[in-house]
N, C-alpha and C positions, 0 to 999 in steps of 0.2 A: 647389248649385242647389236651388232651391225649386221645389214646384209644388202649389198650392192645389189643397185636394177638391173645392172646389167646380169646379174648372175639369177636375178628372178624366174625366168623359163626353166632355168635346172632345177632350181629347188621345188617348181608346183610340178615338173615334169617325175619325178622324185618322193611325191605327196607332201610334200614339205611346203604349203604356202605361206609366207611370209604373214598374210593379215590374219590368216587364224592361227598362229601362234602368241596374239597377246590375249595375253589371261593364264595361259595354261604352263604349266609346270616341264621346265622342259630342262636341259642340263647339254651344254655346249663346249665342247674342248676345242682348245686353241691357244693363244699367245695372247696375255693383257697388257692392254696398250695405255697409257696415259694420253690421252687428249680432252684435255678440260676435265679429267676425271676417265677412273678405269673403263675400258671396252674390251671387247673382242670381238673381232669380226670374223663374220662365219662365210667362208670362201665358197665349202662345198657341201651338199645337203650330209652327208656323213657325219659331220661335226654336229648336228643336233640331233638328241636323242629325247622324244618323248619321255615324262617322270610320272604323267599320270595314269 
């Protein structure tokens, strides 16, 4: 999963910070993309949904 700097104020504005989502189980809808291998990049904090 991606998620652009520029889009970082939305997402901790949102509770969604970007560095404390690794580790944690979390489940992201979107479009996967092939770039050197599958992605999806997460545009708006909506698209990521806590699992734990």
């Amino acid at each position: 999963m991606t998620i652009f700097r520029r889009m970082g104020r939305a997402f901790a504005t949102a509770g969604v910070e970007p560095k404390k989502l690794e580790g944690r189980r979390i489940r992201v809808r979107g479009w996967i993309e092939q770039r050197g291998g599958p992605i999806i990049s997460a545009e708006t904090p909506e698209q990521i949904e806590f699992a734990d």
